[in-house]
Steps between C-alpha positions, in 0.01 A plus 500: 500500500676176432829435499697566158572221296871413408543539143669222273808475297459397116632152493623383859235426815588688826595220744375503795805615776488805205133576541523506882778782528299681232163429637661607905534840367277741343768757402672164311157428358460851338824516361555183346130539325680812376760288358425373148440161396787401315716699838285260749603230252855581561471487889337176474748376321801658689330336806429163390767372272782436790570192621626571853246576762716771660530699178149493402393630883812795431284508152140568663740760777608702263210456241273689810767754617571585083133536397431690779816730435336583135699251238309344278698179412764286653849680433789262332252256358507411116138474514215162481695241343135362472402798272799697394669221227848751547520443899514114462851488443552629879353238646599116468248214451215737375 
């Protein structure tokens, strides 16, 4: 049996330092495939659109220890500026 593949979001790639926690743990891998797309959207967002280093590895931390705890999308976040016209107004230079 192969390995399962990690599942996609709707509009933003996985990077890659996402793909390796996901891809490190099979218990990750079956729940975020559980997740739907527009909810692995939202992680991928939530993950990627920081600037600092340090708060996008707290980001990727929590995004593993959350998932893995059963919620289904980042808690406090307005949502993909990149898809949600509404959430752009949280977020400067967008």
């Amino acid at each position: 049996m192969s390995d399962p593949q990690v599942l996609p979001g709707i509009l933003h790639e996985i990077p890659k330092d996402l793909l390796s926690i996901i891809e490190n743990s099979p218990q990750l891998i079956l729940k975020w495939n559980a997740l739907t797309p527009l909810a692995r959207n939202e992680w991928i967002c939530w993950v990627t659109i920081v600037k600092k280093q340090e708060t996008r590895d707290d980001h990727l931390r929590r995004l593993e220890e959350e998932i893995l705890g059963g919620v289904k999308r980042p808690c406090c976040w307005p949502g993909c500026p990149h898809r949600r016209e509404s959430a752009k107004k949280w977020f400067k230079n967008i």
